[in-house]
C-alpha positions as CSV (number, residue, x, y, z in Angstrom):
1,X,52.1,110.5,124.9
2,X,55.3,109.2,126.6
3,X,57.0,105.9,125.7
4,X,56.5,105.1,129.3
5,X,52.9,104.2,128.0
6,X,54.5,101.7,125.8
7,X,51.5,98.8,127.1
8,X,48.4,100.9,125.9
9,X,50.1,102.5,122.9
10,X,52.0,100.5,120.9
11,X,52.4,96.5,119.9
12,X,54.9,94.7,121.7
13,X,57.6,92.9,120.0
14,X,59.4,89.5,120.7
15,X,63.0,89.6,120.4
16,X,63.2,92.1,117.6
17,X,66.5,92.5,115.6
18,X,67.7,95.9,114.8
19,X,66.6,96.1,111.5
20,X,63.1,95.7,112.7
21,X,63.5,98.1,115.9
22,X,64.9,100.7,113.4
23,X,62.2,100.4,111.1
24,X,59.2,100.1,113.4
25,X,60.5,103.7,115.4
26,X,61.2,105.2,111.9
27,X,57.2,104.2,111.1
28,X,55.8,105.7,114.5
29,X,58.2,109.0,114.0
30,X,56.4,109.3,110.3
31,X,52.8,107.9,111.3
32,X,52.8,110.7,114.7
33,X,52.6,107.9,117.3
34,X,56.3,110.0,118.6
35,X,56.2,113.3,118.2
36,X,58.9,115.9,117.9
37,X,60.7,116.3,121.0
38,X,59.3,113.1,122.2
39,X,61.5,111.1,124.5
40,X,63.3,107.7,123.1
41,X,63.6,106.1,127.1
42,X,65.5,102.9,127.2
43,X,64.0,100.9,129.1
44,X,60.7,101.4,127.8
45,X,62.0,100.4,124.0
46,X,63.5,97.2,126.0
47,X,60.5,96.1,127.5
48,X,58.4,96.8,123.9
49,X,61.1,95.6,121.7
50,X,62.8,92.5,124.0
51,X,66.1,92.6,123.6
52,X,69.4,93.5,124.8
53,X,70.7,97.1,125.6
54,X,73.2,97.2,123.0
55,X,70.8,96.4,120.4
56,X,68.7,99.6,121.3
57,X,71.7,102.2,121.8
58,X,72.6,100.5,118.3
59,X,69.1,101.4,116.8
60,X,69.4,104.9,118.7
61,X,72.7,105.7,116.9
62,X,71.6,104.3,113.3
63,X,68.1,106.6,114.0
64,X,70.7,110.2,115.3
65,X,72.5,108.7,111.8
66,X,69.1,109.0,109.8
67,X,68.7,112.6,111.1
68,X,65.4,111.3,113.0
69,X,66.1,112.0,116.4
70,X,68.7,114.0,118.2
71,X,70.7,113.6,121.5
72,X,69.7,116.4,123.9
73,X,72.1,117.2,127.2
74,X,70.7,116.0,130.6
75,X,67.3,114.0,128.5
76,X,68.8,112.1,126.4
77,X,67.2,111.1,122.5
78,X,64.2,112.7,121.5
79,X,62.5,113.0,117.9
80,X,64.2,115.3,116.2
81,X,62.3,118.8,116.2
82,X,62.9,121.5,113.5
83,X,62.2,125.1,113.9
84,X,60.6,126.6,110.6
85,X,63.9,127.9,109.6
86,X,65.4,124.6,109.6
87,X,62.5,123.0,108.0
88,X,62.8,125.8,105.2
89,X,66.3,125.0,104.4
90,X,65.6,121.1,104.1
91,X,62.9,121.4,101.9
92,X,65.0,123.7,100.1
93,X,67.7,120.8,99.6
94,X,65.0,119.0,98.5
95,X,64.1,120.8,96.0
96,X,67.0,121.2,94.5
97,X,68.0,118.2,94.4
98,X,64.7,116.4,93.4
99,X,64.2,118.8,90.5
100,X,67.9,118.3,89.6
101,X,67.4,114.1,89.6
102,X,64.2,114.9,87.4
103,X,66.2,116.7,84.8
104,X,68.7,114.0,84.9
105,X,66.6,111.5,84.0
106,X,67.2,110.0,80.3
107,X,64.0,109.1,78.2
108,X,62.9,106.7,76.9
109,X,62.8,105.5,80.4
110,X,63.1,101.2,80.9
111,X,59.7,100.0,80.7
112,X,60.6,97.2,83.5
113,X,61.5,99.9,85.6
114,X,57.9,101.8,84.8
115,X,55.9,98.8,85.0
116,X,57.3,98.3,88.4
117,X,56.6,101.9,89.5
118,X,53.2,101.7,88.2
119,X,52.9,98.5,90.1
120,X,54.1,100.6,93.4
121,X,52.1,103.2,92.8
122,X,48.8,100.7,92.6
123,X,49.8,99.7,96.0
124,X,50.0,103.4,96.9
125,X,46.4,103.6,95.5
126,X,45.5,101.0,97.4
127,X,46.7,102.5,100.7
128,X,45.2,105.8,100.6
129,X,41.9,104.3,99.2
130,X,42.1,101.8,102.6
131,X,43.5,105.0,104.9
132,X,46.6,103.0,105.6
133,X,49.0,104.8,107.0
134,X,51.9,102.6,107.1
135,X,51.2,101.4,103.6
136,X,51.2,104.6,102.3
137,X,54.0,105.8,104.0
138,X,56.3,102.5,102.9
139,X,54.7,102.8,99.1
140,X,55.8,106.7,99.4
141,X,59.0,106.2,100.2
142,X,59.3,103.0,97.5
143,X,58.0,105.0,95.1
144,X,60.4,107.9,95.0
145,X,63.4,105.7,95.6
146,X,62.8,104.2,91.9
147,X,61.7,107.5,90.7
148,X,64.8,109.1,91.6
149,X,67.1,106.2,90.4
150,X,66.4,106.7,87.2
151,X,68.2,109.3,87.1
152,X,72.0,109.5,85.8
153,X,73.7,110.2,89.2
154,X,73.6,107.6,91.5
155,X,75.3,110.1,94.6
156,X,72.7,112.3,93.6
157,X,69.7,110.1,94.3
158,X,71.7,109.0,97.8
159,X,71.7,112.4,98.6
160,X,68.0,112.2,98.2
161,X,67.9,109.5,100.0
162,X,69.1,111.5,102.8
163,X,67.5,114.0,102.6
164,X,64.0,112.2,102.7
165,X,65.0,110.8,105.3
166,X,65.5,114.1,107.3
167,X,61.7,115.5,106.5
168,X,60.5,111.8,108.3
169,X,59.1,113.8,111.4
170,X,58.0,116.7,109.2
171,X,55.4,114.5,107.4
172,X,53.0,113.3,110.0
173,X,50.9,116.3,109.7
174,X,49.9,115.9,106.0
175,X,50.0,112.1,105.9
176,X,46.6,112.3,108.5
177,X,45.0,114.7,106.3
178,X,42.7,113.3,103.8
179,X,42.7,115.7,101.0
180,X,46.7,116.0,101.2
181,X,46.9,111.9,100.4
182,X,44.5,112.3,97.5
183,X,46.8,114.7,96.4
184,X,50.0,113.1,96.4
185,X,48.2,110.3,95.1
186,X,47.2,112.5,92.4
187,X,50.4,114.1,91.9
188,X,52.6,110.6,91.6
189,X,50.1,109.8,88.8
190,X,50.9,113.0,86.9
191,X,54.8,111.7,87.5
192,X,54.4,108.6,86.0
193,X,52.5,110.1,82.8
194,X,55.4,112.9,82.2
195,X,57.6,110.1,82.1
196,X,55.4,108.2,79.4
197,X,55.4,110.9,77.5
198,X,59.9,111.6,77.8
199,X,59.2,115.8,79.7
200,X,62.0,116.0,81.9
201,X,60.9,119.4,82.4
202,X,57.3,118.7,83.0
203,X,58.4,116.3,85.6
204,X,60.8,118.5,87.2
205,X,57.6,120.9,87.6
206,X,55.7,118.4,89.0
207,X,58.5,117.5,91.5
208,X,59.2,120.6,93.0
209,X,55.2,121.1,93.5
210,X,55.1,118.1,95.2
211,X,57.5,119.2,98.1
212,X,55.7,121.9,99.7
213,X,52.6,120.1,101.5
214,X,54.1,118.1,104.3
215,X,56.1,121.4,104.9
216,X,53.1,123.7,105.3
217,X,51.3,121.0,107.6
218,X,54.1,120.5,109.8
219,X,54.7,124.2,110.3
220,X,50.9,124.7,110.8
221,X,51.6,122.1,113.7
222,X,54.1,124.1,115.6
């Protein structure tokens, strides 16, 4: 589906700023409604989002900045597309660096800063139980972001950051499966208990065998 079909297949927004315009075409990259390779037009995100043309060429650049689309000659932006060795050497960053944040992390962990990861997670219960996408997808990312903060090196859970960021259009494809969200749900669950019980190690397990499902999906896809 083009963006041309803006009307039928996506809400309409009333002079958005560019926080929101950058958020909402993160969500639709992650949630499937643009695909990989998909074209970002301008005047169709002007008519949906109703603003000025600066304000979506600034929401196109902060986008190319997050990794999520890329600037093609002679068509402009598009959703950025991996090919599986690409995908294969982000998700090896990934893992690296995830694993290495779990190690990091000192125990006995804040218990403000569990409670409040238990408290996102229950919304991340919530949202799979309800088969919401966005929900799940914004309680994902909330999620990880305090996981990974935990850890003793803030660059290292920027780079994360980053990196997450990246795999956006590489997780529609598992997100719209039902058994992967009961998994993940699964799997943060078994997070949160290995730090209850102080196993950097155990967690660092858990971690790295949380990366690879979104990666097999979205090289299913291709």
């Amino acid at each position: 589906m083009g963006l041309a079909d803006l009307d039928d297949a996506h809400q309409k927004f009333s002079g958005s700023t560019l926080e929101e315009i950058v958020s909402q075409l993160e969500e639709d990259i992650v949630l499937g409604e643009l695909l990989p390779r998909e074209r970002l037009v301008e005047d169709a995100l002007l008519a949906r989002f109703d603003t000025k043309r600066h304000v979506i060429r600034q929401a196109l650049m902060e986008l190319d900045r997050m990794g999520l689309i890329e600037r093609v000659p002679n068509r402009g932006a598009q959703v950025r597309a991996y090919s599986a060795l690409e995908v294969e050497q982000l998700y090896e960053l990934r893992e690296l660096l995830e694993t290495q944040a779990a190690l990091q992390i000192r125990f006995p962990v804040d218990p403000a800063a569990l409670a409040e990861l238990e408290a996102i997670q229950a919304g991340h219960d919530r949202s799979v139980r309800d088969v919401d996408y966005a929900g799940i997808f914004r309680s994902n990312l909330a999620f990880h972001k305090l996981l990974f903060s935990l850890c003793a090196n803030p660059f290292l859970a920027e780079a994360i950051d980053s990196a997450s960021q990246r795999a956006h259009s590489i997780r529609f494809a598992a997100l719209k499966d039902a058994q992967a969200r009961e998994t993940a749900r699964n799997e943060h669950h078994a997070m949160i208990d290995a730090l209850k019980q102080g196993d950097g190690a155990l967690l660092a397990r858990l971690c790295r065998a949380h990366l690879p499902t979104s990666k097999t999906f979205y090289l299913k896809t291709r």
